[in-house]
C-alpha distance (Angstrom), angle and dihedral (degrees) to the residues before:
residue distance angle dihedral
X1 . . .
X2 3.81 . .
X3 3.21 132.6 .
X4 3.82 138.0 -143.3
X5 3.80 123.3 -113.8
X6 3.84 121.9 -98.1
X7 3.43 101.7 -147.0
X8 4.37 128.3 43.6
X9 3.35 126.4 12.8
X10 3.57 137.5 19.0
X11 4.27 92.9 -106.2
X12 3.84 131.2 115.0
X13 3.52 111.9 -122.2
X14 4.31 110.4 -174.8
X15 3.83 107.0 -132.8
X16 3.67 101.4 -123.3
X17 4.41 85.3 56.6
X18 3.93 115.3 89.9
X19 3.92 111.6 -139.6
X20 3.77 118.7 -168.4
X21 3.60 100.0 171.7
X22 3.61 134.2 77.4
X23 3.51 93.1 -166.9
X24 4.02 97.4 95.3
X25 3.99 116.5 123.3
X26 4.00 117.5 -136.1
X27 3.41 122.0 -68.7
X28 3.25 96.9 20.5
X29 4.31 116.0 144.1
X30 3.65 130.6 -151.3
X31 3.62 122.8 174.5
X32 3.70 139.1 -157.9
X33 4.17 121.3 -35.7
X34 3.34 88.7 6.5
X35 4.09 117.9 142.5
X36 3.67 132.6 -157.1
X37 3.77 113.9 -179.0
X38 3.59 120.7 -152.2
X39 3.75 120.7 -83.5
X40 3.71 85.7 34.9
X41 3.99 116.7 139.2
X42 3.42 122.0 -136.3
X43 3.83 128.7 175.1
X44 4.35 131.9 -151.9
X45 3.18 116.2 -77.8
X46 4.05 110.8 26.1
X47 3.56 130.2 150.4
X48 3.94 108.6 -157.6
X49 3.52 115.2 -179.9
X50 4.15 142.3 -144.1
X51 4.35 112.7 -48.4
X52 3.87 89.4 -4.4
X53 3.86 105.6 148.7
X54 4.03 125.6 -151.0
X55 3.64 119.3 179.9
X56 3.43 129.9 -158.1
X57 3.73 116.5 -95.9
X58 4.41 79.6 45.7
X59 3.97 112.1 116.0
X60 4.07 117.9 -153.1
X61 3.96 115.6 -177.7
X62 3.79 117.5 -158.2
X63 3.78 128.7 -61.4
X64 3.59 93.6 28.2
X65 3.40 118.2 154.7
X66 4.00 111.8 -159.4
X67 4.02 101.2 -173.9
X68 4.34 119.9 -154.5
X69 3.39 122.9 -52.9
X70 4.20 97.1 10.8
X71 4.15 114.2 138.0
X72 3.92 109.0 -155.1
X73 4.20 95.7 -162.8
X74 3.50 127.3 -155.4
X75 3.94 108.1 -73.9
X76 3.85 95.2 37.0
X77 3.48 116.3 126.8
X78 4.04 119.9 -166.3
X79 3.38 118.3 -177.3
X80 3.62 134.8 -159.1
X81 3.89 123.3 -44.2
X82 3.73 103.0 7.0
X83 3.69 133.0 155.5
X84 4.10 115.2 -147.7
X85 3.67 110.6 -174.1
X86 4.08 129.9 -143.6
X87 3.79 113.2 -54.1
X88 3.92 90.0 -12.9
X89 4.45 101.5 169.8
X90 3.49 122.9 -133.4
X91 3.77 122.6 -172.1
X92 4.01 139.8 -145.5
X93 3.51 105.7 170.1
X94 4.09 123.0 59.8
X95 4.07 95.5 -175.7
X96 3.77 103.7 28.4
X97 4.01 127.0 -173.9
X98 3.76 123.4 -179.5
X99 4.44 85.2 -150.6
X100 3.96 89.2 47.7
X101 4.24 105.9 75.4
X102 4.09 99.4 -165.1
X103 3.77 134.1 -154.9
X104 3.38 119.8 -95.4
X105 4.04 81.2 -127.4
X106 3.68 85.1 63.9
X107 3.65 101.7 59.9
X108 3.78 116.8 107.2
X109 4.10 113.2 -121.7
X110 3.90 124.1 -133.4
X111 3.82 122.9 -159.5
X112 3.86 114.8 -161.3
X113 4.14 95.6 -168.6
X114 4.30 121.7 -136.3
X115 3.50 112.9 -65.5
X116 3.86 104.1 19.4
X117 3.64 129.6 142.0
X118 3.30 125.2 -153.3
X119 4.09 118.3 -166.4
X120 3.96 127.9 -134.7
X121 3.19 115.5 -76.8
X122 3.76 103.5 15.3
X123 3.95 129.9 136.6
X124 3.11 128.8 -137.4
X125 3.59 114.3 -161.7
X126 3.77 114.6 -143.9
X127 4.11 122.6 -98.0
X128 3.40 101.9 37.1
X129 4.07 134.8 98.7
X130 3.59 125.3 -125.6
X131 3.82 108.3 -146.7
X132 3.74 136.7 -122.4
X133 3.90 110.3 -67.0
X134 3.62 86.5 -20.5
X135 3.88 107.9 150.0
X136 3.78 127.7 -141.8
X137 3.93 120.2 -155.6
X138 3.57 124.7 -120.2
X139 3.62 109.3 -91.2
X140 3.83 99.2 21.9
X141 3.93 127.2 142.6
X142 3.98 112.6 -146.7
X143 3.52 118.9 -151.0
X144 4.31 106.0 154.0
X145 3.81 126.0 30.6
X146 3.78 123.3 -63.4
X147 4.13 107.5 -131.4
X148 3.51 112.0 -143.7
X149 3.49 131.9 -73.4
X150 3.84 87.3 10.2
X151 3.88 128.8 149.1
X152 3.95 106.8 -147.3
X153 3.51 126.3 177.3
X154 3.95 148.2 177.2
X155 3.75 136.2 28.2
X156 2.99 105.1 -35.3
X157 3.39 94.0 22.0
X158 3.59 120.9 -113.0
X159 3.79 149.4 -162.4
X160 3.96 115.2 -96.6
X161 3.52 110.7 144.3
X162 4.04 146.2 -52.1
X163 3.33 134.8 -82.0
X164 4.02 130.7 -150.3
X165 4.12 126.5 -125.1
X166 3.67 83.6 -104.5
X167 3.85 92.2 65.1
X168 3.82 90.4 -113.9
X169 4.34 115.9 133.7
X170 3.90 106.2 -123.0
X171 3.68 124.5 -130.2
X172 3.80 87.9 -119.3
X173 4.05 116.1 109.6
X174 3.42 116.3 -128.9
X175 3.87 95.8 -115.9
X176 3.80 88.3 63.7
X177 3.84 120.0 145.5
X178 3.18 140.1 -120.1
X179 4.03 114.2 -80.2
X180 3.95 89.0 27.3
X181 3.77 110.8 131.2
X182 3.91 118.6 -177.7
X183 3.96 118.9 -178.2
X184 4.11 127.9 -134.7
X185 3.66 112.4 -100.5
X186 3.49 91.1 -146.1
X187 4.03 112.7 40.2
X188 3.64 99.2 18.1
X189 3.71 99.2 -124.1
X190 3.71 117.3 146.4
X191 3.86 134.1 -134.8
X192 3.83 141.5 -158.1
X193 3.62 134.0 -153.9
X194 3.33 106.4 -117.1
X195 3.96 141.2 164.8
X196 4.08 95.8 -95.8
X197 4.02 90.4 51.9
X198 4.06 103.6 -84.0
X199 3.87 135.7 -15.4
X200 3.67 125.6 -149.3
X201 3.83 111.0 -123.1
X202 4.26 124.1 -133.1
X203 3.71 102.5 -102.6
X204 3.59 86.4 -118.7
X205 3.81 92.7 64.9
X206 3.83 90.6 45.9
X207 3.79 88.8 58.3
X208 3.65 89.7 52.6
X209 3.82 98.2 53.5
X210 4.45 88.2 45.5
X211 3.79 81.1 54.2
X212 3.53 94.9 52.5
């Protein structure tokens, strides 16, 4: 068993992890081989699992959940609420050489957006955004921007649907237009088409449109 730290913080730290950061919010867990470089970012509430890897420069907002074997790199931003999966990539580096020693200036950022969920095994390829509870299949190899609340799929990764908060697929196709609104089968909430993928209407603006 673990144990939690004496001194800092309110977080759990396992004893066989190594932590080099005191920049880890309360509540927070991270469990055995785990390694947290200095400069690293961590937010409250975080569950980071066995040989995941975050390096300082990476940014995690609260309720993360960082499952085994994930490496957050420098350059990674993950905002509030999302899911990584086992030994999901991420990227910082489109032309890499092992002789050539870049700037951190010259590292290409990723943004995975609140909400997102990213399944094992997928890759995200540096310098694009993941959107808002936008959900990437297991297996899948990013290489353009995710819009929110999008399902994508495949290598490379593709369009197939949407998804709701709940974690529910909608009945709306992917190819959807603008001013299209669909509604989760299981919670109720209803969504938009929109510019940035789809936008989650005030239930007050819902009722209007069952009305009409």
């Amino acid at each position: 068993m673990g144990k939690a730290i004496s001194s800092g913080p309110k977080y759990f730290v396992h004893d066989a992890a190594l932590v080099e950061t005191e920049d880890i919010g309360e509540r927070t867990r991270i469990w055995a081989f785990a390694h947290l470089l200095a400069g690293a970012c961590v937010g409250a509430d975080c569950n980071i699992g066995d040989h995941a890897f975050i390096e300082g420069g990476a940014r995690l907002g609260n309720h993360v959940t960082v499952k085994n074997g994930v490496s957050v790199w420098s350059g990674v931003t993950v905002e509030d609420r999302c899911f990584l999966g086992p030994n999901c990539v991420f990227t910082n580096d489109l032309n890499p050489r092992a002789y050539l020693k870049k700037e951190a200036s010259s590292l290409v950022p990723t943004v995975v957006k609140t909400g997102a969920s990213i399944g094992a095994n997928a890759t995200i390829v540096c310098g694009h955004s993941i959107g808002r509870y936008a959900f990437v299949g297991a297996g899948a190899v990013v290489i353009r921007d995710v819009p929110d609340y999008a399902l994508v799929v495949g290598n490379p990764a593709r369009h197939t649907g949407w998804m709701c908060e709940c974690g529910t697929r909608l009945g709306l196709p992917a190819a959807a237009a603008g001013g299209e609104t669909c509604t989760c089968r299981e919670c109720g909430i209803t969504y938009v088409r929109c510019a940035s993928g789809l936008m989650r209407q005030p239930a007050a603006a819902a009722k209007s449109e069952e009305v009409r």
